[in-house]
PyMOL Python script that loads the backbone (N, CA, C, O; Angstrom):
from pymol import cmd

cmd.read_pdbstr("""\
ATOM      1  N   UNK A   1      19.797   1.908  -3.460  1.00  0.00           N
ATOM      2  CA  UNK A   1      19.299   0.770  -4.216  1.00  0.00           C
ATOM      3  C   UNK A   1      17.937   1.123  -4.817  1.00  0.00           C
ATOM      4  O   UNK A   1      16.999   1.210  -4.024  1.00  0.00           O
ATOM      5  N   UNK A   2      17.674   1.369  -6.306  1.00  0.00           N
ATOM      6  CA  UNK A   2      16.538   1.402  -6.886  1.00  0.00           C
ATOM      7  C   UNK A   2      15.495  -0.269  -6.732  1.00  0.00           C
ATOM      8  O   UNK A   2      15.883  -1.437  -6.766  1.00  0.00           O
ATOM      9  N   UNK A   3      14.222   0.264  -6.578  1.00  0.00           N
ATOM     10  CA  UNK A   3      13.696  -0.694  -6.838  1.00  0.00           C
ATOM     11  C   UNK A   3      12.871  -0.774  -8.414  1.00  0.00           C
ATOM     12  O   UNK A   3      12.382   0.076  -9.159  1.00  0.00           O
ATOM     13  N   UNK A   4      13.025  -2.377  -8.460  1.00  0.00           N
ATOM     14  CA  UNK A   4      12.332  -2.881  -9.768  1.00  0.00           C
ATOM     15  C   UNK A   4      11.280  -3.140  -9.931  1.00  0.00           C
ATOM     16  O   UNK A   4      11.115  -3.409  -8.741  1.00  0.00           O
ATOM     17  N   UNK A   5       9.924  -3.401 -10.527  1.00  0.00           N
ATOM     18  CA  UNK A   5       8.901  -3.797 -10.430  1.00  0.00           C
ATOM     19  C   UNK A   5       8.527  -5.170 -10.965  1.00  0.00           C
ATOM     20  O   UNK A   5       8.210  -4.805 -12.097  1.00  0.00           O
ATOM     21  N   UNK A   6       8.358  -6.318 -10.970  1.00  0.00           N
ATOM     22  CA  UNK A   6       8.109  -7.586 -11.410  1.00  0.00           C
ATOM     23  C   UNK A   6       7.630  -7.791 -11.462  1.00  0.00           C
ATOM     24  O   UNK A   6       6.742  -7.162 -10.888  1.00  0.00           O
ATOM     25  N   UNK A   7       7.073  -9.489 -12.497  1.00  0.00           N
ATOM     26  CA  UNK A   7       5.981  -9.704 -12.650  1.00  0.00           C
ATOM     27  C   UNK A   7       5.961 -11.253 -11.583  1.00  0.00           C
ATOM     28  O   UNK A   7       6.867 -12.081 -11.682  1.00  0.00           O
ATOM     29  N   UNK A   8       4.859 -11.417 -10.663  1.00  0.00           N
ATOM     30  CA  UNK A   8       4.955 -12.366  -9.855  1.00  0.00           C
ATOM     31  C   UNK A   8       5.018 -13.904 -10.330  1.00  0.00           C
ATOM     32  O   UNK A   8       5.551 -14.810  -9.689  1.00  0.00           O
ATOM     33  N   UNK A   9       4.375 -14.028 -11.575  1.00  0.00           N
ATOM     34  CA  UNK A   9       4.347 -14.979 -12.335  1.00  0.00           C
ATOM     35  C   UNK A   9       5.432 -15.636 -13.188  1.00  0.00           C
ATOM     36  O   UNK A   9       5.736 -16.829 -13.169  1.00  0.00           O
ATOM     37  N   UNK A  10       6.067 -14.493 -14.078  1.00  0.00           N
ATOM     38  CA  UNK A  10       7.313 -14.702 -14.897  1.00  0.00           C
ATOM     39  C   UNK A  10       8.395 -14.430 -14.520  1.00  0.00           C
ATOM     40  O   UNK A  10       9.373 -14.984 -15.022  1.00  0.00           O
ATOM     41  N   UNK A  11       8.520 -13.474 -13.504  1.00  0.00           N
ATOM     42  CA  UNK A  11       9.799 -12.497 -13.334  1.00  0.00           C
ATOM     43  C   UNK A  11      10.240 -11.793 -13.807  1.00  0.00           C
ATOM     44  O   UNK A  11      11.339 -11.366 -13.455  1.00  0.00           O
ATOM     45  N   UNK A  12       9.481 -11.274 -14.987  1.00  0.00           N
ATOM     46  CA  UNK A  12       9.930  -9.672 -16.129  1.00  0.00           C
ATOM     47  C   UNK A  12       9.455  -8.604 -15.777  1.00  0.00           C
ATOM     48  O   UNK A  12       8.302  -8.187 -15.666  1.00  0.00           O
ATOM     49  N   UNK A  13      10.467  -8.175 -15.602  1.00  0.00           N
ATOM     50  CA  UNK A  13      10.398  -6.322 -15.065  1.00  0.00           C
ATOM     51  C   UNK A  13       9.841  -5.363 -16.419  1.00  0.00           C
ATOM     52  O   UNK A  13      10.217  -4.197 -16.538  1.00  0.00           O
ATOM     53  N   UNK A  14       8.908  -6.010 -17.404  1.00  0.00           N
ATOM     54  CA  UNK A  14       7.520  -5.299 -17.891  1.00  0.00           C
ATOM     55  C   UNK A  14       6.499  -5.203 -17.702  1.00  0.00           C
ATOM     56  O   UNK A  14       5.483  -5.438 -18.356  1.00  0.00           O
ATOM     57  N   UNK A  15       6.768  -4.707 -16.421  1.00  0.00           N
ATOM     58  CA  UNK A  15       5.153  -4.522 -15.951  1.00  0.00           C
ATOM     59  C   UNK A  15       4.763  -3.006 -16.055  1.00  0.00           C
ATOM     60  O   UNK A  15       5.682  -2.211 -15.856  1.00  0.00           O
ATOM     61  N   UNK A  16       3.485  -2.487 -16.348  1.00  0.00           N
ATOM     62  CA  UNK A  16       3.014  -1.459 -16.554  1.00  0.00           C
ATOM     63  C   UNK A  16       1.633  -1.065 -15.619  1.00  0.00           C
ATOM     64  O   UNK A  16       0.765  -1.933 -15.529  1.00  0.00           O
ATOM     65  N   UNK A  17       1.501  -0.202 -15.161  1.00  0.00           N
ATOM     66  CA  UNK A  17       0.340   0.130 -14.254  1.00  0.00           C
ATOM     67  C   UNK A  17      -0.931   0.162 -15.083  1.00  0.00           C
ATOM     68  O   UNK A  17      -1.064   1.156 -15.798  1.00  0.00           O
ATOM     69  N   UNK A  18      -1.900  -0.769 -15.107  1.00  0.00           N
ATOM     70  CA  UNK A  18      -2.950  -1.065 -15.756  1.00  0.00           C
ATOM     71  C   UNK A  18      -3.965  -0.085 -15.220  1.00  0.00           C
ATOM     72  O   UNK A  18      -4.447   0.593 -16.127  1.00  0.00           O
ATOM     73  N   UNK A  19      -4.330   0.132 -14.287  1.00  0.00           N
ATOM     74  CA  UNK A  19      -5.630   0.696 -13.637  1.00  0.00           C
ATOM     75  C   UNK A  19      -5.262   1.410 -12.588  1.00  0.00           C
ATOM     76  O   UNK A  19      -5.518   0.736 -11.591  1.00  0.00           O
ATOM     77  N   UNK A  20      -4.679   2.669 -12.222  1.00  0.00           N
ATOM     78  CA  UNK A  20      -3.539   3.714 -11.235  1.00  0.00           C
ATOM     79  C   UNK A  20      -4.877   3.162 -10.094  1.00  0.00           C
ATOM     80  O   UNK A  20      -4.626   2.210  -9.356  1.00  0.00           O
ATOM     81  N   UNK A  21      -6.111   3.758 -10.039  1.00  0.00           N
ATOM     82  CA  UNK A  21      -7.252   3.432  -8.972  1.00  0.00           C
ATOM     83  C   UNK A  21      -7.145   2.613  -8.048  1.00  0.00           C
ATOM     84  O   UNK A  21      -6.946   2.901  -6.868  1.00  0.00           O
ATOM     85  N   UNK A  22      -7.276   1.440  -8.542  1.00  0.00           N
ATOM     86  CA  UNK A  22      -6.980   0.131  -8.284  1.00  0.00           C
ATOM     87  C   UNK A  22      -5.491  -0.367  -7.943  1.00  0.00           C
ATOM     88  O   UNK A  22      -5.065  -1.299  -7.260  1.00  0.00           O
ATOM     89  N   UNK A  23      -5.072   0.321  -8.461  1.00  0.00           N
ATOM     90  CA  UNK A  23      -3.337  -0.439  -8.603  1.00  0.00           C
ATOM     91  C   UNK A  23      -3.366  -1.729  -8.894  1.00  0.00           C
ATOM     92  O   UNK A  23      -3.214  -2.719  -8.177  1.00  0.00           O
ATOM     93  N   UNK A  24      -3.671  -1.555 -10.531  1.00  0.00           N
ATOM     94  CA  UNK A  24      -3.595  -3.145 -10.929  1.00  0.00           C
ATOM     95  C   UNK A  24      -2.492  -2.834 -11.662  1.00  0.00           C
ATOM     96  O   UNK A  24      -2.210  -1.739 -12.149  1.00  0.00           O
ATOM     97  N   UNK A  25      -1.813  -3.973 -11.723  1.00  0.00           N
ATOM     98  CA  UNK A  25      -0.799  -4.221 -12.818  1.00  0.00           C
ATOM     99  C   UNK A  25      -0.689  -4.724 -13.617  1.00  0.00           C
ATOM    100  O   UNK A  25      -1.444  -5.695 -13.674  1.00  0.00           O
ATOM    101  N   UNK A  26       0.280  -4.527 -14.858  1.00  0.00           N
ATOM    102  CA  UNK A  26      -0.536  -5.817 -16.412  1.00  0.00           C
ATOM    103  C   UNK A  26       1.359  -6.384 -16.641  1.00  0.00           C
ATOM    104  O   UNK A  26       2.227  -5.517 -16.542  1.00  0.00           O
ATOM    105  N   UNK A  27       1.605  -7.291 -16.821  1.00  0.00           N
ATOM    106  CA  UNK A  27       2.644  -7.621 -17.209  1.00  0.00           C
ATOM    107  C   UNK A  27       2.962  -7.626 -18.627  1.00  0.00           C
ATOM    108  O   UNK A  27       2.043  -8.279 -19.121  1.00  0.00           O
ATOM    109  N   UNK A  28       3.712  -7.282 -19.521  1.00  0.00           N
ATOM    110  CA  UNK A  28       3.967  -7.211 -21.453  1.00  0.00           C
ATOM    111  C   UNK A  28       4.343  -8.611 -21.506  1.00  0.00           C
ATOM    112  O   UNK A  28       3.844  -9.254 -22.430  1.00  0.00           O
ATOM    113  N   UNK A  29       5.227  -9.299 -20.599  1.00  0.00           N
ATOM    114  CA  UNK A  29       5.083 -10.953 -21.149  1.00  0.00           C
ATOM    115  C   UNK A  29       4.423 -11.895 -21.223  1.00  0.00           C
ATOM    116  O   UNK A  29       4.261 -12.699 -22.141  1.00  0.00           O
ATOM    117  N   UNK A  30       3.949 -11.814 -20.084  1.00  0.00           N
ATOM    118  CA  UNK A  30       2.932 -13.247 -19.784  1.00  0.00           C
ATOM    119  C   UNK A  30       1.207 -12.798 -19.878  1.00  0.00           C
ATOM    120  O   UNK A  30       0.203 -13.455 -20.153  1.00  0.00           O
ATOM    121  N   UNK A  31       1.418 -11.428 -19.524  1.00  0.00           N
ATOM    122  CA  UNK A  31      -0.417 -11.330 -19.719  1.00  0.00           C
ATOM    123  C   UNK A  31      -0.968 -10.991 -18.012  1.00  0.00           C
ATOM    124  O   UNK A  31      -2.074 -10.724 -17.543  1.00  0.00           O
ATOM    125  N   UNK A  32       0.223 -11.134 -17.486  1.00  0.00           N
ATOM    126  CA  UNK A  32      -0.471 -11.512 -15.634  1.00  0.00           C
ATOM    127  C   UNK A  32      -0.917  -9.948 -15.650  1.00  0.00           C
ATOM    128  O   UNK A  32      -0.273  -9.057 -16.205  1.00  0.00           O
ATOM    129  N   UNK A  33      -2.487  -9.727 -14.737  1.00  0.00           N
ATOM    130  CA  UNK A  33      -2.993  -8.526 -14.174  1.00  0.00           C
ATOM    131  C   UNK A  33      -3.209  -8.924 -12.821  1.00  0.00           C
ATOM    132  O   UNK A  33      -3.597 -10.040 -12.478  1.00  0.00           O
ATOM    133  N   UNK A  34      -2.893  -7.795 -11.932  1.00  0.00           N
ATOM    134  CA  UNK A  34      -3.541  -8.116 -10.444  1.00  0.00           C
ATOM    135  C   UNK A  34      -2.556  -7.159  -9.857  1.00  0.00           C
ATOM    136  O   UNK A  34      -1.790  -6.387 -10.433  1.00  0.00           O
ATOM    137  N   UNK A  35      -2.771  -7.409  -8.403  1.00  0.00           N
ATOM    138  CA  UNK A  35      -2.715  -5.747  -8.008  1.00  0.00           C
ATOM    139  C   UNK A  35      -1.028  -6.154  -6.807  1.00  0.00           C
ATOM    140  O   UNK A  35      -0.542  -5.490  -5.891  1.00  0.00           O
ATOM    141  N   UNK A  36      -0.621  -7.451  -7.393  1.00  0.00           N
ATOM    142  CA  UNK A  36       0.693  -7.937  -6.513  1.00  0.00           C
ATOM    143  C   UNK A  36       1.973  -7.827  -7.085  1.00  0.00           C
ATOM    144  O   UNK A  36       2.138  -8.697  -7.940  1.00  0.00           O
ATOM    145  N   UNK A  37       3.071  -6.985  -6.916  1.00  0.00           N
ATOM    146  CA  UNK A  37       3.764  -7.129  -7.928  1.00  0.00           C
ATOM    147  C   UNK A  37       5.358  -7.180  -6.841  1.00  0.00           C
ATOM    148  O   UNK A  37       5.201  -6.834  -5.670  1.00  0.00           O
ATOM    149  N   UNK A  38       6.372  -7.481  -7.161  1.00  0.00           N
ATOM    150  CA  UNK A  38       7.670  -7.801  -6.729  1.00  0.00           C
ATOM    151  C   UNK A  38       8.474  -6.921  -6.499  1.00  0.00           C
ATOM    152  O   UNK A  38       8.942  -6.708  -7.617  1.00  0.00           O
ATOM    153  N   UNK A  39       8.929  -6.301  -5.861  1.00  0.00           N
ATOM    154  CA  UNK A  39       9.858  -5.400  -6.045  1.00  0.00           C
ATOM    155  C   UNK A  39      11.169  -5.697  -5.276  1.00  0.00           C
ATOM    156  O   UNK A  39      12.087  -4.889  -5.421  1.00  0.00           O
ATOM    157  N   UNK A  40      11.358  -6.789  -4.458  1.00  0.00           N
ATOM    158  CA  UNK A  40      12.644  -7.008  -4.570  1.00  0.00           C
ATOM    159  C   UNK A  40      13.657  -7.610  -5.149  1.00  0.00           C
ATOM    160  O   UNK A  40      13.482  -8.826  -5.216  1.00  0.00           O
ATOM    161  N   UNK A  41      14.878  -7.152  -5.695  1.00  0.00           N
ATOM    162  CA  UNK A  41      15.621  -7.643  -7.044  1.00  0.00           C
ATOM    163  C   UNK A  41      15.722  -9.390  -6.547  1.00  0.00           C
ATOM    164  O   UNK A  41      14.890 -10.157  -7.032  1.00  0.00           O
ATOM    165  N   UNK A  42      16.418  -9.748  -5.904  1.00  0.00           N
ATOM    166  CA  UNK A  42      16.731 -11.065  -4.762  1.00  0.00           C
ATOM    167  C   UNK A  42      15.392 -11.820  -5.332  1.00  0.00           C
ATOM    168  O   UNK A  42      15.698 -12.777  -6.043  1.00  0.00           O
ATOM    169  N   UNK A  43      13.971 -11.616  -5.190  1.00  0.00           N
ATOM    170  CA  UNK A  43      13.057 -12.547  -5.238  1.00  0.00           C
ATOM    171  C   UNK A  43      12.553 -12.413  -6.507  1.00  0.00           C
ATOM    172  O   UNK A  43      11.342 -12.571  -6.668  1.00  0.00           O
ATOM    173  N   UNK A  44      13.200 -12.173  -7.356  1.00  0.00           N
ATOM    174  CA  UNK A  44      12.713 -11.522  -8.742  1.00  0.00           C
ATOM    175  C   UNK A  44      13.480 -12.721  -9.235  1.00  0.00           C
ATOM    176  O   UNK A  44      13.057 -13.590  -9.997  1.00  0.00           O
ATOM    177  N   UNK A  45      15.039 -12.608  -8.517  1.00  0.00           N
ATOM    178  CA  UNK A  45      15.799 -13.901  -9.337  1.00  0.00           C
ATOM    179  C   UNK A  45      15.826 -14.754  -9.245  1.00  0.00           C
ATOM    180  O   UNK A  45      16.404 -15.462 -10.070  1.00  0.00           O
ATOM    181  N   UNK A  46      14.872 -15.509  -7.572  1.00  0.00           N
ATOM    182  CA  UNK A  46      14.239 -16.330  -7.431  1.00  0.00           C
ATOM    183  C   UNK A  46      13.284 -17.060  -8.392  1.00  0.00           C
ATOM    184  O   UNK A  46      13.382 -18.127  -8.998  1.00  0.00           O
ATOM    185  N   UNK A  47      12.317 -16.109  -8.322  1.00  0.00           N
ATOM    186  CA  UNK A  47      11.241 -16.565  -9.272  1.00  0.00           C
ATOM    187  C   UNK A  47      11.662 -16.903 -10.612  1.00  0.00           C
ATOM    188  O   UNK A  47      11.426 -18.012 -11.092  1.00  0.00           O
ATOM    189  N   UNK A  48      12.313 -15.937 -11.275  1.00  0.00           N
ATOM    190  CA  UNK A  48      13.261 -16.710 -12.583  1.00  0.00           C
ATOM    191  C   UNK A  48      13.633 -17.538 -12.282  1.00  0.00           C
ATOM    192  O   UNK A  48      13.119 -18.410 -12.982  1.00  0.00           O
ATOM    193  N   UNK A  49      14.545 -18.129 -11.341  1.00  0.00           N
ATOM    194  CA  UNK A  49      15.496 -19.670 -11.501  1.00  0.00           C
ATOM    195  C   UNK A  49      13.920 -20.594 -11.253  1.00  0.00           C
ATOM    196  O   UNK A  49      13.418 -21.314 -12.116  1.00  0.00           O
ATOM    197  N   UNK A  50      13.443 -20.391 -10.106  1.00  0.00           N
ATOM    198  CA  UNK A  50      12.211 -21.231 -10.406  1.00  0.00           C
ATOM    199  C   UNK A  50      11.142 -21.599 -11.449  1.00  0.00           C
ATOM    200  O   UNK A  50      10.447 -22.615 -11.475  1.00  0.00           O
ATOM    201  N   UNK A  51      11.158 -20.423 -12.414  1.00  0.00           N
ATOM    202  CA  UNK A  51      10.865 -21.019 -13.740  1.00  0.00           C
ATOM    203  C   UNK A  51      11.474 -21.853 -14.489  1.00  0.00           C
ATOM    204  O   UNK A  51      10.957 -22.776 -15.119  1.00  0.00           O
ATOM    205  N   UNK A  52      13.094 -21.423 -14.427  1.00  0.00           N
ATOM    206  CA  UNK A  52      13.088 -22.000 -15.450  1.00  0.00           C
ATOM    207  C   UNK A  52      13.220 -23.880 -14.732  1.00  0.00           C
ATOM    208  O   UNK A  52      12.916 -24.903 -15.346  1.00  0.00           O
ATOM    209  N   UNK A  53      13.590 -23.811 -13.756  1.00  0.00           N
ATOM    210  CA  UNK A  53      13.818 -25.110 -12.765  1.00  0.00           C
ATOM    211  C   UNK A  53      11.992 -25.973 -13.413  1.00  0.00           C
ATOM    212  O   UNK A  53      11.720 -27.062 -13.920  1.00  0.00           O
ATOM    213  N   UNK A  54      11.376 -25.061 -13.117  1.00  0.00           N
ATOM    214  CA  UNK A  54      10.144 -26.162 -13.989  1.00  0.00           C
ATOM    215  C   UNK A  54      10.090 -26.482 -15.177  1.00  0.00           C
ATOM    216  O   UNK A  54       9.681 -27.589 -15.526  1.00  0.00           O
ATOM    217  N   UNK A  55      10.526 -25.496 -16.074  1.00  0.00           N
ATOM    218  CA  UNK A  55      10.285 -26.040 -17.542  1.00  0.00           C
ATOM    219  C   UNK A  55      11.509 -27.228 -17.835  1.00  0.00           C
ATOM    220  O   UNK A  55      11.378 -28.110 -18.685  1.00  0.00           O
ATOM    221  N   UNK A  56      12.551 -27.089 -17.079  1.00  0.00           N
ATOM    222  CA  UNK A  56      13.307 -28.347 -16.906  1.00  0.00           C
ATOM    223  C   UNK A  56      12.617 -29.321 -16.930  1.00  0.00           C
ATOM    224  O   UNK A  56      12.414 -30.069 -17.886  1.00  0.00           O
ATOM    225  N   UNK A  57      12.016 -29.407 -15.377  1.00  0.00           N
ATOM    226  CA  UNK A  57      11.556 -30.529 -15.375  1.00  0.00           C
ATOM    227  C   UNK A  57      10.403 -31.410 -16.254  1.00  0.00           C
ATOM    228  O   UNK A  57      10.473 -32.565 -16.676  1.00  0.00           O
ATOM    229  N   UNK A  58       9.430 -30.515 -16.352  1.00  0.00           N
ATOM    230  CA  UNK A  58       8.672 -30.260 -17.384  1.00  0.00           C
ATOM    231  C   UNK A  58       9.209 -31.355 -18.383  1.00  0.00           C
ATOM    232  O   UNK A  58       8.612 -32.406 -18.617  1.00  0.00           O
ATOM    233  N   UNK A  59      10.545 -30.936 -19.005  1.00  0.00           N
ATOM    234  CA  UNK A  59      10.851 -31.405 -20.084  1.00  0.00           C
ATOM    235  C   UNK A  59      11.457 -32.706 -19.892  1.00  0.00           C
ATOM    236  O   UNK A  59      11.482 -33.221 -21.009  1.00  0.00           O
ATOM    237  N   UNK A  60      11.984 -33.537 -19.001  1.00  0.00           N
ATOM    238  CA  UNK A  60      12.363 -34.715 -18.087  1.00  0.00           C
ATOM    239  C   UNK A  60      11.399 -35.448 -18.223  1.00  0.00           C
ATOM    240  O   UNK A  60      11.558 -36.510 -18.824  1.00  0.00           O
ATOM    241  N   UNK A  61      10.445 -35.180 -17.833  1.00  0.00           N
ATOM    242  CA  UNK A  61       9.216 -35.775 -17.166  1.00  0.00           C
ATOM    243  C   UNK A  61       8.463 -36.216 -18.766  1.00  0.00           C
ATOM    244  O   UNK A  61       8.053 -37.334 -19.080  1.00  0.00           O
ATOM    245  N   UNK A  62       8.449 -35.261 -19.405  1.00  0.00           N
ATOM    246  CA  UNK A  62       7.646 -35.750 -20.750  1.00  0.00           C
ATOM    247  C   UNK A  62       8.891 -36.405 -21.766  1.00  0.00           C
ATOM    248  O   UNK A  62       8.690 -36.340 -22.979  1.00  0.00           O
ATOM    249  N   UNK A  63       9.652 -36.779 -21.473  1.00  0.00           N
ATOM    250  CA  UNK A  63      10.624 -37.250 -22.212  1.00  0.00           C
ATOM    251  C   UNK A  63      10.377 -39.404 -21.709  1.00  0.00           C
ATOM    252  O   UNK A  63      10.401 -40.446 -22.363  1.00  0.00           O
ATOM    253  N   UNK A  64      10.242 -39.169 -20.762  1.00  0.00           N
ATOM    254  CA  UNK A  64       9.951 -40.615 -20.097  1.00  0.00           C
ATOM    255  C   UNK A  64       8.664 -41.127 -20.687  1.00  0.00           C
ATOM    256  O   UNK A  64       8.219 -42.221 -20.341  1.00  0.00           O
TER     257      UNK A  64
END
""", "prot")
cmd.dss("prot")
cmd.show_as("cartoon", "prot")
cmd.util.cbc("prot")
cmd.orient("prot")
């Protein structure tokens, strides 16, 4: 099983090593830097359904 690298925030596996020293990471979608990143596939697809589960609601909520 390869692992993926994620972004903790969005869940897009564009993340790029910002600062090797440090081990920061920069995400290409959202902008997220910091030195925490995901690597198991399982909580990767977590965090996706939980996005999008907010912008749902999100959109519910401002509809009222």
């Amino acid at each position: 099983m390869t692992k993926t690298v994620s972004c903790p925030n969005c869940g897009s596996n564009r993340m790029k090593m910002h600062n090797p020293q440090l081990s920061i990471w920069q995400c290409s979608k959202c902008g997220y830097q910091g030195p925490v990143v995901v690597e198991n596939g399982n909580l990767n697809k977590q965090i996706k359904e939980n996005k999008k589960m907010e912008k749902l609601r999100k959109k519910l909520l401002w509809r009222r």
